[in-house]
PDB file with one MODEL, atoms N, CA, C and O in Angstrom:
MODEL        1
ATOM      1  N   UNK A   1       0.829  -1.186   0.000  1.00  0.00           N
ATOM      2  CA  UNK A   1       0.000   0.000   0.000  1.00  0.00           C
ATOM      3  C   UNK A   1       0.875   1.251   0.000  1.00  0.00           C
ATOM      4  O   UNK A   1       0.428   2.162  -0.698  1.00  0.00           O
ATOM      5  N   UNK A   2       2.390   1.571   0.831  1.00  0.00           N
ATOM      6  CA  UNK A   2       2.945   2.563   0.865  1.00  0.00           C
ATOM      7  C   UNK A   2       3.431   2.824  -0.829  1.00  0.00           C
ATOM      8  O   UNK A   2       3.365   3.868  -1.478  1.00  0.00           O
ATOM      9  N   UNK A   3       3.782   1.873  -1.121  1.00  0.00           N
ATOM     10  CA  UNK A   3       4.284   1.261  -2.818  1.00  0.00           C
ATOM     11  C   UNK A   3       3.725   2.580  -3.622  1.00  0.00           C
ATOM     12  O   UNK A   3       4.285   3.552  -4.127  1.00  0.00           O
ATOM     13  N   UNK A   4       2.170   2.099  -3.487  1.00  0.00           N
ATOM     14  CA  UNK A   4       1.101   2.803  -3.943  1.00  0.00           C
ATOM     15  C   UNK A   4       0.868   4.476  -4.010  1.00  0.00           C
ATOM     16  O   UNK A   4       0.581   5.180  -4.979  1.00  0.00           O
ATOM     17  N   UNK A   5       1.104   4.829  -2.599  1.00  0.00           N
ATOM     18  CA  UNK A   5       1.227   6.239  -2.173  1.00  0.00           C
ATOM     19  C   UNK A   5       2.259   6.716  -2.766  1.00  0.00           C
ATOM     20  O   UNK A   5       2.174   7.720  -3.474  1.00  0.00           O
ATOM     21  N   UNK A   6       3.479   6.015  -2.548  1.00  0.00           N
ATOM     22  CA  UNK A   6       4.817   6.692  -3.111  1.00  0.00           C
ATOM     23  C   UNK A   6       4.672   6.985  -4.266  1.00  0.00           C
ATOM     24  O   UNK A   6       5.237   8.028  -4.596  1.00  0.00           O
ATOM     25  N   UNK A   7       3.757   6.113  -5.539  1.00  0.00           N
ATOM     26  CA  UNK A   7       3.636   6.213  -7.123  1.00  0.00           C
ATOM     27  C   UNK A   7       2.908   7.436  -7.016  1.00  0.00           C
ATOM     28  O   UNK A   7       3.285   8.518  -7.465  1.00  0.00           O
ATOM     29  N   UNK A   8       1.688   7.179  -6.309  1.00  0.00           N
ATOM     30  CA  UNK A   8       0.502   8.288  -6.434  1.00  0.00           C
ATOM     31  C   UNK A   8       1.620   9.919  -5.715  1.00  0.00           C
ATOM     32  O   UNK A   8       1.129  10.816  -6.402  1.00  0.00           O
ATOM     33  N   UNK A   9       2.368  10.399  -5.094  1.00  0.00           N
ATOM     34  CA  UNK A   9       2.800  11.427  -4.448  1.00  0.00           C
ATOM     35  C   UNK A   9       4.183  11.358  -5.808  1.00  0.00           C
ATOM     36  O   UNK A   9       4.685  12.460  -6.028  1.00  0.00           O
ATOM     37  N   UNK A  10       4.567  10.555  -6.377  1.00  0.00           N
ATOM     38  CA  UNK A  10       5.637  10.970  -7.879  1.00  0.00           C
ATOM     39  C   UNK A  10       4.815  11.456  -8.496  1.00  0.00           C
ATOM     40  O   UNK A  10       5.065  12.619  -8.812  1.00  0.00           O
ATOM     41  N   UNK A  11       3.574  10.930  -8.944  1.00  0.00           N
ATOM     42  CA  UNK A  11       2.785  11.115  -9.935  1.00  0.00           C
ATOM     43  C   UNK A  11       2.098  12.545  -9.998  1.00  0.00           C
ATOM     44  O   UNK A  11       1.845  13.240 -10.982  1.00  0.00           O
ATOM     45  N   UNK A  12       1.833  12.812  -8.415  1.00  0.00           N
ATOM     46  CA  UNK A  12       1.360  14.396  -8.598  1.00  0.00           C
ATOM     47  C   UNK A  12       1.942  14.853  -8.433  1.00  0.00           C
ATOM     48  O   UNK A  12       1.376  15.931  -8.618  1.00  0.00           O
ATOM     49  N   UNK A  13       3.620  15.280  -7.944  1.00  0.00           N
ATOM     50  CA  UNK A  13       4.563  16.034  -8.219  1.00  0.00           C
ATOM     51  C   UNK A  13       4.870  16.090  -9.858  1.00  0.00           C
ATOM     52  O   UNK A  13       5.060  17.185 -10.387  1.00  0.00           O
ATOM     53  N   UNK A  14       4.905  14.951 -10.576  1.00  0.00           N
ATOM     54  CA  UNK A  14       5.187  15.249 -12.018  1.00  0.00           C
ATOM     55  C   UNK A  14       4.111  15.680 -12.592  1.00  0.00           C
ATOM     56  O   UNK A  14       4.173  15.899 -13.801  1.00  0.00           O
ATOM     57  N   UNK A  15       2.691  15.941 -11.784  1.00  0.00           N
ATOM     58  CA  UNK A  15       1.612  16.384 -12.560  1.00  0.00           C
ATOM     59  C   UNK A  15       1.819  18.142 -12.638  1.00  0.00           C
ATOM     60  O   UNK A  15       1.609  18.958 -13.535  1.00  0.00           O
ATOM     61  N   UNK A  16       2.442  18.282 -10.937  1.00  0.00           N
ATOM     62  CA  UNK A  16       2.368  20.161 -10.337  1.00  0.00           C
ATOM     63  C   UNK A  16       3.540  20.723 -11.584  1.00  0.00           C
ATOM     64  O   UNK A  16       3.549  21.738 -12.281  1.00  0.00           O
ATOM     65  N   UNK A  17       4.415  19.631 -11.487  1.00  0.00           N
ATOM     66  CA  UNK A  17       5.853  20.182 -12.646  1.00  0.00           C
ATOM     67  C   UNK A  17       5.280  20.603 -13.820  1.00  0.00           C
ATOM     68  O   UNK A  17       5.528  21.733 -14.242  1.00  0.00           O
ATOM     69  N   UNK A  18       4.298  19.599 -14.606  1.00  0.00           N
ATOM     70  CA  UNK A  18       3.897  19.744 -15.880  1.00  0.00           C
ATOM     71  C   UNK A  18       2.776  21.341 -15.841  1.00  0.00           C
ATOM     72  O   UNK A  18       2.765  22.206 -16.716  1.00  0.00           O
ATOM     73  N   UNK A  19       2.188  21.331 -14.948  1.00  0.00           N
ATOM     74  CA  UNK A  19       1.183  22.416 -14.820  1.00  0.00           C
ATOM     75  C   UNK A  19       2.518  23.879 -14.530  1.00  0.00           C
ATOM     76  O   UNK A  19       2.527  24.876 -15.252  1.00  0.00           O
ATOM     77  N   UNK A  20       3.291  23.717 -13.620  1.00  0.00           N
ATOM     78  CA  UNK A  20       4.143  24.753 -13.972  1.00  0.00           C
ATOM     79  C   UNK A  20       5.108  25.231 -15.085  1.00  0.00           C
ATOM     80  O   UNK A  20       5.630  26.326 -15.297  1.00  0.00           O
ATOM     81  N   UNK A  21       5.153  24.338 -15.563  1.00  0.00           N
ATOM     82  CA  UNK A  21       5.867  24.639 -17.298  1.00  0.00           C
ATOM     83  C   UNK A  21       4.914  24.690 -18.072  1.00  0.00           C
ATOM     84  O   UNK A  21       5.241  25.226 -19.130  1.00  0.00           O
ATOM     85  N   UNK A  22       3.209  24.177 -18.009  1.00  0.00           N
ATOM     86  CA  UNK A  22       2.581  24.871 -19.230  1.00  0.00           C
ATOM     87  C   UNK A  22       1.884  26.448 -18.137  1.00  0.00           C
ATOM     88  O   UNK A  22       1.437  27.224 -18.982  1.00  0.00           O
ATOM     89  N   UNK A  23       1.785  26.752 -17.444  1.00  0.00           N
ATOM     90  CA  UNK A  23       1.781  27.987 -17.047  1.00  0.00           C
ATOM     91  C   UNK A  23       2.768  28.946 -17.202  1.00  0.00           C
ATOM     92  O   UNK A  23       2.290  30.053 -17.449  1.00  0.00           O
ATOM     93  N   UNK A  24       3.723  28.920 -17.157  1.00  0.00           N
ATOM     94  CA  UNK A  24       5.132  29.388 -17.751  1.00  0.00           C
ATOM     95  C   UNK A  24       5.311  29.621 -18.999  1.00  0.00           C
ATOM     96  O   UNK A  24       6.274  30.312 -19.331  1.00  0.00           O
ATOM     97  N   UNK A  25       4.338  29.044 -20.066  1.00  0.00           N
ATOM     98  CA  UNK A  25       4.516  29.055 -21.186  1.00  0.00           C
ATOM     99  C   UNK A  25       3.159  29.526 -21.687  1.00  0.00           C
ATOM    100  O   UNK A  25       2.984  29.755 -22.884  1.00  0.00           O
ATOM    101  N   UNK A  26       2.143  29.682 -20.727  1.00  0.00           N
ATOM    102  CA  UNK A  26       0.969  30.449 -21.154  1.00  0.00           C
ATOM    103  C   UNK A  26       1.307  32.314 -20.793  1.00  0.00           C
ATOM    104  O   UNK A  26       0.870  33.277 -21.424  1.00  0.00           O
ATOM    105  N   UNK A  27       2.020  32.312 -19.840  1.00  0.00           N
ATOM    106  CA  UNK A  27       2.611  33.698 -19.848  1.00  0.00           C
ATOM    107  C   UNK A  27       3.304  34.471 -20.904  1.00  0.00           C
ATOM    108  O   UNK A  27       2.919  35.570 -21.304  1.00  0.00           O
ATOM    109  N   UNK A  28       4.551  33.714 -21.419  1.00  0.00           N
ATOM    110  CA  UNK A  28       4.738  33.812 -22.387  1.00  0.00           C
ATOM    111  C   UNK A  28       4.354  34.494 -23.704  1.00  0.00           C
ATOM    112  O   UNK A  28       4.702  35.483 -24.349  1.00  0.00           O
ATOM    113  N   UNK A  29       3.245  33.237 -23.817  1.00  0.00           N
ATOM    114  CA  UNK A  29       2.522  32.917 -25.125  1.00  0.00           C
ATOM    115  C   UNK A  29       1.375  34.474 -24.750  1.00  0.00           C
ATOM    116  O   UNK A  29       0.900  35.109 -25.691  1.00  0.00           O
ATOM    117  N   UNK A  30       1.149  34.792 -23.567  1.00  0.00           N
ATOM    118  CA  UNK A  30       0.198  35.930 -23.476  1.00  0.00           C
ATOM    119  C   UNK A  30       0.529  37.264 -23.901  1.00  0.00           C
ATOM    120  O   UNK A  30      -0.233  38.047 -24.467  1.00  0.00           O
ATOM    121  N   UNK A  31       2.651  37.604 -23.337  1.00  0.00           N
ATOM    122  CA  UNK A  31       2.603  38.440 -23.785  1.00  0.00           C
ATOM    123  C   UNK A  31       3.303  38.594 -24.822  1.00  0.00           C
ATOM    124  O   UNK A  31       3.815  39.709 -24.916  1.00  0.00           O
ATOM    125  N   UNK A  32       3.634  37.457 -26.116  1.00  0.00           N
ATOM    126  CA  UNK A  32       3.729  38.030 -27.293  1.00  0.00           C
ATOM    127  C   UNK A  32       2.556  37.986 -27.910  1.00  0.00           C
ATOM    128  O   UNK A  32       2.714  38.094 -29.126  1.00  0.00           O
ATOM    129  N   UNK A  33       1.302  37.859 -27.553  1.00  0.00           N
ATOM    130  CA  UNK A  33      -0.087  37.972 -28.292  1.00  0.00           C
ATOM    131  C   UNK A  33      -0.513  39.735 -27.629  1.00  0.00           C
ATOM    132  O   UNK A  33      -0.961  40.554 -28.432  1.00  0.00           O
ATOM    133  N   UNK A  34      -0.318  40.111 -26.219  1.00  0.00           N
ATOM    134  CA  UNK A  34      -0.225  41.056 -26.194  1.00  0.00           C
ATOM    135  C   UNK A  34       0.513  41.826 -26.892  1.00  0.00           C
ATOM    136  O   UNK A  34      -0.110  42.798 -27.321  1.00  0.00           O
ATOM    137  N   UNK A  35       1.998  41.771 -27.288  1.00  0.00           N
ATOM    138  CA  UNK A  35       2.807  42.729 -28.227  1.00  0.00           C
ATOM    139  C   UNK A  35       2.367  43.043 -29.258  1.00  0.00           C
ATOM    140  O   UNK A  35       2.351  44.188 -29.710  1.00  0.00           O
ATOM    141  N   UNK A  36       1.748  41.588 -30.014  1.00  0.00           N
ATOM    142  CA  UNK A  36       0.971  41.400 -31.414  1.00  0.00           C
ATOM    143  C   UNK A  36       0.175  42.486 -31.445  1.00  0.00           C
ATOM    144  O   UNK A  36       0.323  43.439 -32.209  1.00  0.00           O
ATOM    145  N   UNK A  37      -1.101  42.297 -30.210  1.00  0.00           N
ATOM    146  CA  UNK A  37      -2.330  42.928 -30.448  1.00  0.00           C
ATOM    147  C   UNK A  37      -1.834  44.653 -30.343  1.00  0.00           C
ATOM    148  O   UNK A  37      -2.528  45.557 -30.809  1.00  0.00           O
ATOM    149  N   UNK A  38      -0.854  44.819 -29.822  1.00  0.00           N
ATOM    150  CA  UNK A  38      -0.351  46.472 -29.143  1.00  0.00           C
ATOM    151  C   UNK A  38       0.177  47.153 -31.161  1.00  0.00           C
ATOM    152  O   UNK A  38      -0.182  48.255 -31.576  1.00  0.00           O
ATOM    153  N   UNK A  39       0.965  46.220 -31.947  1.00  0.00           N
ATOM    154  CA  UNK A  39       1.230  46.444 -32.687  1.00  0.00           C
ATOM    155  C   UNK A  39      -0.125  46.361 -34.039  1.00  0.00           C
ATOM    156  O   UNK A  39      -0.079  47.034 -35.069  1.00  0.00           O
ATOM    157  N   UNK A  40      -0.983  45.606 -33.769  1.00  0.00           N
ATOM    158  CA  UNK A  40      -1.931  46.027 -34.625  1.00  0.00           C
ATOM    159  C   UNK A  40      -3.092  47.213 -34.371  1.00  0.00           C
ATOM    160  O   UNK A  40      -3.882  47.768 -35.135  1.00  0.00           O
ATOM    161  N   UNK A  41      -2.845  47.325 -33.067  1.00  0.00           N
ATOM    162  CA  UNK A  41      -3.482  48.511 -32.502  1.00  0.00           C
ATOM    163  C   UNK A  41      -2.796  50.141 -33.020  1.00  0.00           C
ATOM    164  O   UNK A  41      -3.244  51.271 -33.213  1.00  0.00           O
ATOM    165  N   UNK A  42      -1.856  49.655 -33.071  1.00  0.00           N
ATOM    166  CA  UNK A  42      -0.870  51.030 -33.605  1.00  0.00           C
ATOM    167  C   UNK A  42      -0.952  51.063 -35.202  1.00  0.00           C
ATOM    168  O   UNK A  42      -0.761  52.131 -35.785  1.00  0.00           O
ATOM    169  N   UNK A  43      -1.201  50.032 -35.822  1.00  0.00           N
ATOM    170  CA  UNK A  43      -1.008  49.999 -36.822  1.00  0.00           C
ATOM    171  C   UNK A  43      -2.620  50.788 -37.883  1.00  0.00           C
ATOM    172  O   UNK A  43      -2.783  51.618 -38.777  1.00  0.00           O
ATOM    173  N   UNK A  44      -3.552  49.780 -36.957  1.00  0.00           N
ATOM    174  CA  UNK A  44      -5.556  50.763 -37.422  1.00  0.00           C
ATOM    175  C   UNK A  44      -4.853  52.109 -37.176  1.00  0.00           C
ATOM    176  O   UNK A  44      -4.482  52.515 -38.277  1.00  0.00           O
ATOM    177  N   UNK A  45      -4.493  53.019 -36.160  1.00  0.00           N
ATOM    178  CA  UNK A  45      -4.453  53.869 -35.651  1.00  0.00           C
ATOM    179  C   UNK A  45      -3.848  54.652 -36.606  1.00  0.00           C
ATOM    180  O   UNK A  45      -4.515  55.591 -37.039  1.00  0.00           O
ATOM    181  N   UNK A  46      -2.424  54.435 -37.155  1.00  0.00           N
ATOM    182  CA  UNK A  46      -1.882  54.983 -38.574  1.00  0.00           C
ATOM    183  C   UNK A  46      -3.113  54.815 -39.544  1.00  0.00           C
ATOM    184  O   UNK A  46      -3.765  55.770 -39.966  1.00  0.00           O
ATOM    185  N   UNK A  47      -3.350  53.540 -39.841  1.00  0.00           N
ATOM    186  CA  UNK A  47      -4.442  53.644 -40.751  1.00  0.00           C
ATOM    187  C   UNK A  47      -5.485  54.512 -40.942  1.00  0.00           C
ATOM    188  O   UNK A  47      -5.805  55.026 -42.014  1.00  0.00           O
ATOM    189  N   UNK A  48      -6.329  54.754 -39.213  1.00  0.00           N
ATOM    190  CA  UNK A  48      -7.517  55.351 -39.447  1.00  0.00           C
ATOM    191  C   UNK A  48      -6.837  57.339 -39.459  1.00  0.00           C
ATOM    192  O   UNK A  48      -7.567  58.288 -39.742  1.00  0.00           O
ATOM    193  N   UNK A  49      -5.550  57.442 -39.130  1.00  0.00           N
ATOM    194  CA  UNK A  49      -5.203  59.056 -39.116  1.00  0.00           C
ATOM    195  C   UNK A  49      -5.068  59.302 -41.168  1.00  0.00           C
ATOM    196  O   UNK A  49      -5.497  60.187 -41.908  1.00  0.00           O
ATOM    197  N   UNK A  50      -4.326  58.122 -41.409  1.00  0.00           N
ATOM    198  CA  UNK A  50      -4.430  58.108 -43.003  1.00  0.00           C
ATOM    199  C   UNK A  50      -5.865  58.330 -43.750  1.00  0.00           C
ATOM    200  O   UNK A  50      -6.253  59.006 -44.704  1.00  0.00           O
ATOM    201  N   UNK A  51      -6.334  57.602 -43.018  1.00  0.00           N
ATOM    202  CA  UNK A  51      -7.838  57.389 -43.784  1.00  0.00           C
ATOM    203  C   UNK A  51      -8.631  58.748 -43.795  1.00  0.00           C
ATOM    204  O   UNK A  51      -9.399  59.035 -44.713  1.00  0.00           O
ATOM    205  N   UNK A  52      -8.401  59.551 -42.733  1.00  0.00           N
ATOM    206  CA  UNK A  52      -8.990  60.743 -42.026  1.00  0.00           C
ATOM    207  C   UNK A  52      -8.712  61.902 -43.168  1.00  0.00           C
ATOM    208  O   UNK A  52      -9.467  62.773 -43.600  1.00  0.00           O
ATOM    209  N   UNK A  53      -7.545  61.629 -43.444  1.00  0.00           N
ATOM    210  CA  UNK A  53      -6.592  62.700 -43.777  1.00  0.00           C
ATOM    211  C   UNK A  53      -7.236  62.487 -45.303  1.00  0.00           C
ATOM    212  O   UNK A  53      -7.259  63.525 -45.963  1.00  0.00           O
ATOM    213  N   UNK A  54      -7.613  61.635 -45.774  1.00  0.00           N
ATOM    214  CA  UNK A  54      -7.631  61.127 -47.299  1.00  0.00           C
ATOM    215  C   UNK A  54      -9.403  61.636 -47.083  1.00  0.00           C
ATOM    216  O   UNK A  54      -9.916  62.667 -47.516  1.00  0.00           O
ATOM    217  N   UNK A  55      -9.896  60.814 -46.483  1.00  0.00           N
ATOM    218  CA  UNK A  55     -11.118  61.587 -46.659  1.00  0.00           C
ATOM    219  C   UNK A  55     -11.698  62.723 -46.670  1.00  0.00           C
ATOM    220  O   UNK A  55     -12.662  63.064 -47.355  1.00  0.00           O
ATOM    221  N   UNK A  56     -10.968  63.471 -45.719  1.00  0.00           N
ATOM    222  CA  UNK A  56     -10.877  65.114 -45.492  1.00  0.00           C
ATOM    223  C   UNK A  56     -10.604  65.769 -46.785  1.00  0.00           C
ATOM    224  O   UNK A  56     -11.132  66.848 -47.053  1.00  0.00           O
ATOM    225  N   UNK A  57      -9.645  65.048 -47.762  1.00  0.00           N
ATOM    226  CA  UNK A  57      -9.444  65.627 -48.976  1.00  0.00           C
ATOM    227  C   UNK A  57     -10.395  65.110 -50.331  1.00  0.00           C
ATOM    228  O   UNK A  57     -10.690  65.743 -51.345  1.00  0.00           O
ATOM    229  N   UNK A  58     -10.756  63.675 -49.915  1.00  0.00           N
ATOM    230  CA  UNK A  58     -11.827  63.602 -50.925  1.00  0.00           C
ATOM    231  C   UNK A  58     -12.757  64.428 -50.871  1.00  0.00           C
ATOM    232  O   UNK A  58     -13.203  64.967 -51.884  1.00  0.00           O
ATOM    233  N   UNK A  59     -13.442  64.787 -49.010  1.00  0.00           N
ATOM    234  CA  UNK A  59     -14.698  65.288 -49.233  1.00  0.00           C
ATOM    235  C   UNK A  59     -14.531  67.143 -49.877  1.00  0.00           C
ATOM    236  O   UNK A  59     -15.303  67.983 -50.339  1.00  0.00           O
ATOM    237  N   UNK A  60     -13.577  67.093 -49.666  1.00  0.00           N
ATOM    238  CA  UNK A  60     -12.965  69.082 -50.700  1.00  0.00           C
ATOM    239  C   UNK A  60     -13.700  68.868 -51.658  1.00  0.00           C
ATOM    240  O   UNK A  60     -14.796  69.336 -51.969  1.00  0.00           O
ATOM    241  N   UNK A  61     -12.542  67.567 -52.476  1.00  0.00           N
ATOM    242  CA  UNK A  61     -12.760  67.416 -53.461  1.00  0.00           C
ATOM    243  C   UNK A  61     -14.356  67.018 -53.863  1.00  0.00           C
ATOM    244  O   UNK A  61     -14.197  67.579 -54.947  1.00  0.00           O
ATOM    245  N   UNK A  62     -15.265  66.708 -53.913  1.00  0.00           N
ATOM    246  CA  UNK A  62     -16.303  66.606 -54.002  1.00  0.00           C
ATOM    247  C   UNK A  62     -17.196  67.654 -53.761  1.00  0.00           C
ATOM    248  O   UNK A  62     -18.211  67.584 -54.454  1.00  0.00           O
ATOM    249  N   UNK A  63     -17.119  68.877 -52.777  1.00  0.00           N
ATOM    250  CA  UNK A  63     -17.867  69.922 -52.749  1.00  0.00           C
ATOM    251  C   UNK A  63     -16.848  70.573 -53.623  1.00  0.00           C
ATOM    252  O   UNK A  63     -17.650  71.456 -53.927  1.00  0.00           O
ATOM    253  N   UNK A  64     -15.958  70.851 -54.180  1.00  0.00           N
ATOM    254  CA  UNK A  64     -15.329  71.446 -55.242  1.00  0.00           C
ATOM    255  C   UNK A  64     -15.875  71.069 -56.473  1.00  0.00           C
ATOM    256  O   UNK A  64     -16.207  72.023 -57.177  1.00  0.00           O
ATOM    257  N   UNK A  65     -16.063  69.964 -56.932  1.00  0.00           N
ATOM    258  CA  UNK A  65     -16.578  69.146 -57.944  1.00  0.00           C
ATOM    259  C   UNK A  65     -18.449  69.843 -58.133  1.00  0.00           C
ATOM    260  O   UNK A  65     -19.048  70.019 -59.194  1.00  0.00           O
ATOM    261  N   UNK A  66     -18.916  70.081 -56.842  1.00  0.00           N
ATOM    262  CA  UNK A  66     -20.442  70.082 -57.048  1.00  0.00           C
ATOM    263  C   UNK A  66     -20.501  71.482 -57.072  1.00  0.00           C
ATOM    264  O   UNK A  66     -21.266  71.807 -57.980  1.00  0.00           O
ATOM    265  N   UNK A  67     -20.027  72.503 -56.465  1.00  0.00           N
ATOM    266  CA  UNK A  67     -20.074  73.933 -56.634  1.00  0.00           C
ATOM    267  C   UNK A  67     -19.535  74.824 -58.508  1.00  0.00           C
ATOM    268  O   UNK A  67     -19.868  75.901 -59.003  1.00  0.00           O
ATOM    269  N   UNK A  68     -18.486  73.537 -59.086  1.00  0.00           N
ATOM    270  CA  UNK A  68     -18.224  73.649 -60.729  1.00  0.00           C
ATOM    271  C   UNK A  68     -19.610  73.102 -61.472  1.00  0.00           C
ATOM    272  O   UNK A  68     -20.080  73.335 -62.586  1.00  0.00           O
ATOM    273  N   UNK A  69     -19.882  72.595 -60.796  1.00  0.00           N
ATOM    274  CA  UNK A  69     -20.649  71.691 -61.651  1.00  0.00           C
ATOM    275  C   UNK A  69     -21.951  72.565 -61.188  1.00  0.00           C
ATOM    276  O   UNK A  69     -22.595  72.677 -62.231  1.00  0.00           O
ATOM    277  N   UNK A  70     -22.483  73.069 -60.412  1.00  0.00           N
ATOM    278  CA  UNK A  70     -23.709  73.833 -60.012  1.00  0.00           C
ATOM    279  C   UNK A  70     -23.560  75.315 -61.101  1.00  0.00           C
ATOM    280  O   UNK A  70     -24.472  75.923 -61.662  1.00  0.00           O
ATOM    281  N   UNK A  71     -22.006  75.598 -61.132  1.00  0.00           N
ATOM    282  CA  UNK A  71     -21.941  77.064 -61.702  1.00  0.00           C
ATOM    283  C   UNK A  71     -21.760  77.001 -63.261  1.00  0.00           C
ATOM    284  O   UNK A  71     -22.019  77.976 -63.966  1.00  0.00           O
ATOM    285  N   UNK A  72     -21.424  76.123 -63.633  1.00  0.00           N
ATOM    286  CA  UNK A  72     -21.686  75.472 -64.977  1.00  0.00           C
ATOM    287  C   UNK A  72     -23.417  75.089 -65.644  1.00  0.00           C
ATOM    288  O   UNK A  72     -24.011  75.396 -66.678  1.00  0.00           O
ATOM    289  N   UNK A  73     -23.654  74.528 -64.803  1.00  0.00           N
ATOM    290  CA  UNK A  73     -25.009  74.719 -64.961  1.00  0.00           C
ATOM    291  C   UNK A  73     -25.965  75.859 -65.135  1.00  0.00           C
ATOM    292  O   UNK A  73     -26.852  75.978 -65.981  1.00  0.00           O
ATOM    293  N   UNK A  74     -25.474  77.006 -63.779  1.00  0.00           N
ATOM    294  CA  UNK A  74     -26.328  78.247 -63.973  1.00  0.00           C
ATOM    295  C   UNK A  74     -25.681  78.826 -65.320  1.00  0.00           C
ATOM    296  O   UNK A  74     -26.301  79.098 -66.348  1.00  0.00           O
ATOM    297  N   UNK A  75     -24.593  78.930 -65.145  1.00  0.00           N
ATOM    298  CA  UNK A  75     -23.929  79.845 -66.906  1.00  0.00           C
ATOM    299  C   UNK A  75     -24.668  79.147 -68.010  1.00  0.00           C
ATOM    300  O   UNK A  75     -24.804  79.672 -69.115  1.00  0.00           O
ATOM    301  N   UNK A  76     -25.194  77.841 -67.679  1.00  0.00           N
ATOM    302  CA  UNK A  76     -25.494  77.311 -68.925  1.00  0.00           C
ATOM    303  C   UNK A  76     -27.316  77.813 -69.354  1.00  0.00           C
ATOM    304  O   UNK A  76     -27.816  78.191 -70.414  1.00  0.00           O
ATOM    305  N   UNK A  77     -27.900  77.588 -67.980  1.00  0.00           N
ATOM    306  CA  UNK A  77     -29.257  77.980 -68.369  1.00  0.00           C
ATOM    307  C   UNK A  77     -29.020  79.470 -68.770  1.00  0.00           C
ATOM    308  O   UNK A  77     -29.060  79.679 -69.982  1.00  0.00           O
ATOM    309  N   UNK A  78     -28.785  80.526 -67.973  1.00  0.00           N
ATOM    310  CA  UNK A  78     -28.461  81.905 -68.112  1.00  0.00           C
ATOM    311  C   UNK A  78     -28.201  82.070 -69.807  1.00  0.00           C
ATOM    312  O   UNK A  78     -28.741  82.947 -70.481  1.00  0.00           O
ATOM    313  N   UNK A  79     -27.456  81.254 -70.232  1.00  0.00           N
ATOM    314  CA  UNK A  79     -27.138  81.361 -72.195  1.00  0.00           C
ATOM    315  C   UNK A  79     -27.919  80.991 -72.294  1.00  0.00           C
ATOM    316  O   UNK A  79     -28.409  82.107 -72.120  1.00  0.00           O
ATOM    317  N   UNK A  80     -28.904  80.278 -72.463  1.00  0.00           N
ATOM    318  CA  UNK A  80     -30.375  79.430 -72.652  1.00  0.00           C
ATOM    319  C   UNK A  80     -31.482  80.647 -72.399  1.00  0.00           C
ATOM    320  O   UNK A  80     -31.985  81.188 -73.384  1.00  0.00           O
ATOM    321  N   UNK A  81     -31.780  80.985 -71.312  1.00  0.00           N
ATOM    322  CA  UNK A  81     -32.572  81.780 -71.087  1.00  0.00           C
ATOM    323  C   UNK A  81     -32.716  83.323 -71.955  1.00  0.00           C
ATOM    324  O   UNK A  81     -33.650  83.985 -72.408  1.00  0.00           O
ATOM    325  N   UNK A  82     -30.872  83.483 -71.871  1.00  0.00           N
ATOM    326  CA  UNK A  82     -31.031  84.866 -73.008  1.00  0.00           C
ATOM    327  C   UNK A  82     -31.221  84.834 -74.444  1.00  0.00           C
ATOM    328  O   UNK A  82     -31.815  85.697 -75.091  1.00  0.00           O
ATOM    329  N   UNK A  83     -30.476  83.388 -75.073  1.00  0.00           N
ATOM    330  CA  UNK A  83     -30.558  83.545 -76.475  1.00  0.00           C
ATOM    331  C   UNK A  83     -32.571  82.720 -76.447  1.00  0.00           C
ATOM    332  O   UNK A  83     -33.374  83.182 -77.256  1.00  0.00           O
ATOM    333  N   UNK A  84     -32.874  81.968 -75.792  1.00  0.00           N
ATOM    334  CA  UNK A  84     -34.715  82.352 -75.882  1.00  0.00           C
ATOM    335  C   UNK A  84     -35.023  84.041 -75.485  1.00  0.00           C
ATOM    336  O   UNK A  84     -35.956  84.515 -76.133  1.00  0.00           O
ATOM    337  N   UNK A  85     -34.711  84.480 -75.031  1.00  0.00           N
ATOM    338  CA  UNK A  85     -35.065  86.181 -74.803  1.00  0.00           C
ATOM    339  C   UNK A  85     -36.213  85.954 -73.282  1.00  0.00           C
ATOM    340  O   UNK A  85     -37.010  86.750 -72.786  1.00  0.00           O
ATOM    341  N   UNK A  86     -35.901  84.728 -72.939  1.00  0.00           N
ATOM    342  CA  UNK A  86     -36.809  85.216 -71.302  1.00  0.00           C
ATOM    343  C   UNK A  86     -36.209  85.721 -70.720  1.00  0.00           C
ATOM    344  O   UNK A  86     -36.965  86.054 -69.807  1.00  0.00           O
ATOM    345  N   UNK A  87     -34.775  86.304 -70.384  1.00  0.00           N
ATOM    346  CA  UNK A  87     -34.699  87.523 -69.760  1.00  0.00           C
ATOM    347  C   UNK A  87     -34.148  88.583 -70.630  1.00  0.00           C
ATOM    348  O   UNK A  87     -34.021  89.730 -70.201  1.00  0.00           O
TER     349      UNK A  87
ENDMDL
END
């Protein structure tokens, strides 16, 4: 019976060992997934200041585009309107 105990008291010492080397290695493993996640966090962050910056200039560009395009239009009826003689 002591036989027994002695296997069973190896057996959970080599169980506590194994649980402390995969805990040791879940730390690890946590903080290069933390570094990972820190570096893709930085990375949206460039992205979304890029994105900002690009959109800020599309949307110019687009009320630039609609204010030509509105004043093109009036010059155009305005020739329309005079060579009919309504004004």
């Amino acid at each position: 019976m002591e036989g027994r105990i002695a296997r069973l008291e190896s057996d959970v010492a080599h169980i506590q060992k194994d649980v402390a080397d995969i805990k040791t290695d879940l730390r690890s493993l946590r903080d290069k997934v933390e570094a990972g996640f820190t570096d893709v966090r930085q990375s949206i962050a460039q992205l979304s200041v890029a994105m900002e910056k690009a959109y800020g200039k599309a949307r110019v560009a687009t009320i630039e585009t609609r204010v030509w395009g509105l004043v093109t239009l009036g010059g155009i009826l305005l020739l329309m309107a005079r060579a009919f003689k309504w004004i």
